[in-house]
C-alpha positions as CSV (number, residue, x, y, z in Angstrom):
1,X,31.9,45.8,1.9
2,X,31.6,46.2,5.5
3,X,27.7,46.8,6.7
4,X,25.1,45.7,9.6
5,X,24.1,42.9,9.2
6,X,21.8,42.6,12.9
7,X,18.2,43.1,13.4
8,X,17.5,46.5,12.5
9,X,14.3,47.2,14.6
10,X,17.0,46.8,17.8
11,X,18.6,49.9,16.3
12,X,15.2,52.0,16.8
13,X,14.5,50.5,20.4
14,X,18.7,51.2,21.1
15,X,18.0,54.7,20.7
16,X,14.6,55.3,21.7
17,X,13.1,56.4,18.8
18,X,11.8,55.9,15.2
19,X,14.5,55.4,12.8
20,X,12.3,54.6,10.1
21,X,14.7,51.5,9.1
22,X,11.9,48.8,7.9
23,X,9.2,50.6,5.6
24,X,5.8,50.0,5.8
25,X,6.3,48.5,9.4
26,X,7.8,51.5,11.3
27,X,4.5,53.3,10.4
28,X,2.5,50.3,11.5
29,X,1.6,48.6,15.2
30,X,4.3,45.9,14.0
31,X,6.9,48.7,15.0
32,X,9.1,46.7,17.7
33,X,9.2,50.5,19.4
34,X,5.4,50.7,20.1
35,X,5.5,46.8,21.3
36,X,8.1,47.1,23.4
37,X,10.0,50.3,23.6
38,X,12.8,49.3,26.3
39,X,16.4,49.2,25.2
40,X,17.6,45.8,23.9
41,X,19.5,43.6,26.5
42,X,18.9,41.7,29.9
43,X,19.2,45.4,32.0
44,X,17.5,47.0,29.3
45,X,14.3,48.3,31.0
46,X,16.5,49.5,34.2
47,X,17.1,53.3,34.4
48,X,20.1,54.6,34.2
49,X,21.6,58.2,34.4
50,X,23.4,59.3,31.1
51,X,26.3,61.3,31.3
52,X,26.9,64.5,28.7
53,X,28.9,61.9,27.1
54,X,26.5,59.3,26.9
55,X,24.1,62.0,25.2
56,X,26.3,63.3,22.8
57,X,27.3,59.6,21.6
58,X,23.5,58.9,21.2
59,X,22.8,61.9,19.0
60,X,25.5,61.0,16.7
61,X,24.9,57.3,16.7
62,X,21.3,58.3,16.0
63,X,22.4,60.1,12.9
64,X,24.8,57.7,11.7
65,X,21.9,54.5,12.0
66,X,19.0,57.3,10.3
67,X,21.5,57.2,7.0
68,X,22.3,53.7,7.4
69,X,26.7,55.5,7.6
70,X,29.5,53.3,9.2
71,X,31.4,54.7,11.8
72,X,34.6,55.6,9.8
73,X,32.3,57.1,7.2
74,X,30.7,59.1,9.3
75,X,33.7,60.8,10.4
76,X,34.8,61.3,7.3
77,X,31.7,63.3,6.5
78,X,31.8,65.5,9.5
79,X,35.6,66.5,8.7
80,X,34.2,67.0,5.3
81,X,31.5,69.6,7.1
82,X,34.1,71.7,9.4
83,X,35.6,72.7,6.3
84,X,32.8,73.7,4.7
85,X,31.6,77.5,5.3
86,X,28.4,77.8,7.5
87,X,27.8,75.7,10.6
88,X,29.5,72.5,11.0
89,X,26.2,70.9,12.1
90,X,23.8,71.8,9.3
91,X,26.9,70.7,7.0
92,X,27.1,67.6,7.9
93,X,22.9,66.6,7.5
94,X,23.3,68.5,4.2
95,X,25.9,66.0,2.8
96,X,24.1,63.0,4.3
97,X,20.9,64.0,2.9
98,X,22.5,64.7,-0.5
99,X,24.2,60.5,-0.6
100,X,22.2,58.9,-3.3
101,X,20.8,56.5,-1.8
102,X,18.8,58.9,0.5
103,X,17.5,61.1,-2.3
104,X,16.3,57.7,-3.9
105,X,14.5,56.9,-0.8
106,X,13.3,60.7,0.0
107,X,11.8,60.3,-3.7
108,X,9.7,57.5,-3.0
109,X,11.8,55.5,-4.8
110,X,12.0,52.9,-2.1
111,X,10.4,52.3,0.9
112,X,13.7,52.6,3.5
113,X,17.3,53.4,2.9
114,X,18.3,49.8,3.1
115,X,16.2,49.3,0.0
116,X,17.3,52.1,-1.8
117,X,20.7,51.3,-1.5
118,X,20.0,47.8,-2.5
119,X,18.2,49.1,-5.5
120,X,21.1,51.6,-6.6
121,X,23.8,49.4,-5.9
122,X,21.7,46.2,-8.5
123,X,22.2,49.5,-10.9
124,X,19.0,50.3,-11.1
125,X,19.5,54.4,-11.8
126,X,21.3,56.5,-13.5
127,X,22.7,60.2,-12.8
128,X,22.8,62.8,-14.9
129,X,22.6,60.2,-17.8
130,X,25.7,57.9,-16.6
131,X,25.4,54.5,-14.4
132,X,25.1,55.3,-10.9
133,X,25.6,52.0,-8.8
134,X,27.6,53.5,-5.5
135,X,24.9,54.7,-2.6
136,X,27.4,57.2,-1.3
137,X,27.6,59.3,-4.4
138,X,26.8,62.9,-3.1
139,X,24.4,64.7,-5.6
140,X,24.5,68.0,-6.3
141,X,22.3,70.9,-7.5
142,X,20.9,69.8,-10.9
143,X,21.5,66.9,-10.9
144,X,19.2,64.0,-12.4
145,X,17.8,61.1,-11.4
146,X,16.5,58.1,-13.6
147,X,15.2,54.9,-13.2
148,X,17.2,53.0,-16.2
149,X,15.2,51.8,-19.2
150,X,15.5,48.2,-18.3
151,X,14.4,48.9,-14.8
152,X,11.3,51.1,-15.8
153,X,9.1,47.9,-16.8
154,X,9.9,46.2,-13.4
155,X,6.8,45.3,-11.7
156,X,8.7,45.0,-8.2
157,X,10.3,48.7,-9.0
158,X,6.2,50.1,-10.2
159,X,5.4,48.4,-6.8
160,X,7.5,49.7,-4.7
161,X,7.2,53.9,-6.1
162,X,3.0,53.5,-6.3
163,X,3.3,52.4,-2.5
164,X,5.0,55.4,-1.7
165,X,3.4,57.6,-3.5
166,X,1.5,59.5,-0.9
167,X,4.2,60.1,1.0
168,X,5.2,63.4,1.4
169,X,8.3,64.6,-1.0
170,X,10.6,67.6,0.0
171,X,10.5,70.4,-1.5
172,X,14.7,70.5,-2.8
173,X,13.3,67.4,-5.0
174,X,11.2,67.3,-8.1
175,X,9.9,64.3,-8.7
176,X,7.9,62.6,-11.9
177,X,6.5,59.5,-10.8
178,X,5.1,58.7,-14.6
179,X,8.8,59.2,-15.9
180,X,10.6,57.9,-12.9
181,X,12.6,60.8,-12.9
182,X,14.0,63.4,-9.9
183,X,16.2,66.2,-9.8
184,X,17.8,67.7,-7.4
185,X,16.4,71.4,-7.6
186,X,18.7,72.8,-4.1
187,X,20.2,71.2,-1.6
188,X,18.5,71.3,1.4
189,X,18.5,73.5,4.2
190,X,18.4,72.7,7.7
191,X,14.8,73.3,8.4
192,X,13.9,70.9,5.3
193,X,15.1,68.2,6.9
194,X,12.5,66.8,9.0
195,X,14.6,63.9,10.8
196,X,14.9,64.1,14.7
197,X,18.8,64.6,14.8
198,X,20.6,67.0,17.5
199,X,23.8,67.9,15.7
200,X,25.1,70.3,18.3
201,X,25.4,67.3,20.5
202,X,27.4,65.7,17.3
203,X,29.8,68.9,17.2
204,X,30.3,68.7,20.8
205,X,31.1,64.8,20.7
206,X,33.9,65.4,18.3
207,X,35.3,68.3,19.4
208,X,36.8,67.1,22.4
């Protein structure tokens, strides 16, 4: 299975802001964007003038490193989107918020995508009842989430949901932390998704 296998934190300081890739350490002063913001590279701290090109590729390379979505993939999904009713844009975040390993993650199921689509792919859940070991599942409204019955005595997996318990849940999920259980109640809207993404810049890229 093709992934990225590079440091990750050079992702963040690439595009200049937080993709939240690491966990605990994006929200700490271990960040590699709050010790040293320039982009990665010998000329990275020169300025340079981006072209409407250069911005449009960022927004969408932005996007695709938020969800952890190779490039391919990521195509896929936005063709997926302009046939969808509604606004190709807000289409396209709604199906990459609704991929498994994101709602595991959005849960407080795991600390970072990475992780969550480490822990779903070692079959750790189940949907709707049946194994669930493929992160890019999309979920729909209704469906359900469970830790599996061997996984709910983990220590790591206890760990991992009581550390990010306090973090704040969206509202299209309800979760039951004592069960380990979610469902999907709706899939989100565009205003419920709280990730600094430009996908008019996105729309623009590939419609030239």
């Amino acid at each position: 299975m093709a992934r990225y296998t590079g440091a990750v934190c050079r992702l963040c300081r690439r595009e200049g802001k937080k993709l939240f890739l690491k966990g605990d350490r994006c929200y700490s002063d271990m960040c590699a964007l709050t010790r040293r913001a320039s982009v990665p590279g010998q000329h990275g701290k020169s300025r340079k003038k981006v072209s409407e090109y250069g911005v449009q590729l960022r927004a969408k390379q932005s996007a695709r490193r938020y969800y952890g979505v190779l490039e391919g993939q990521f195509l896929k999904y936005f063709e997926m989107a302009e046939r969808q009713p509604g606004m190709a844009g807000e289409n396209l975040l709604r199906i990459l918020e609704s991929r498994l390993d994101n709602v595991v993650y959005r849960a407080g199921f795991a600390a970072s995508r990475k992780e969550a689509r480490q822990l779903v792919r070692h079959g750790h859940y189940t949907l709707n009842g049946h194994k669930a070991n493929i992160p890019s599942i999309l979920v729909k409204a209704g469906d359900v989430i469970e830790v599996t019955s061997k996984s709910t005595d983990s220590d790591k997996l206890k760990a991992v949901v009581e550390a990010n318990a306090s973090r704040p849940r969206p509202k299209w999920l309800d979760v039951d932390t004592n069960k380990m259980t979610l469902k999907v109640v709706e899939l989100p809207n565009r205003e419920d998704i709280d990730l600094d993404v430009e996908e008019h810049l996105i729309v623009e890229l590939y419609s030239k």
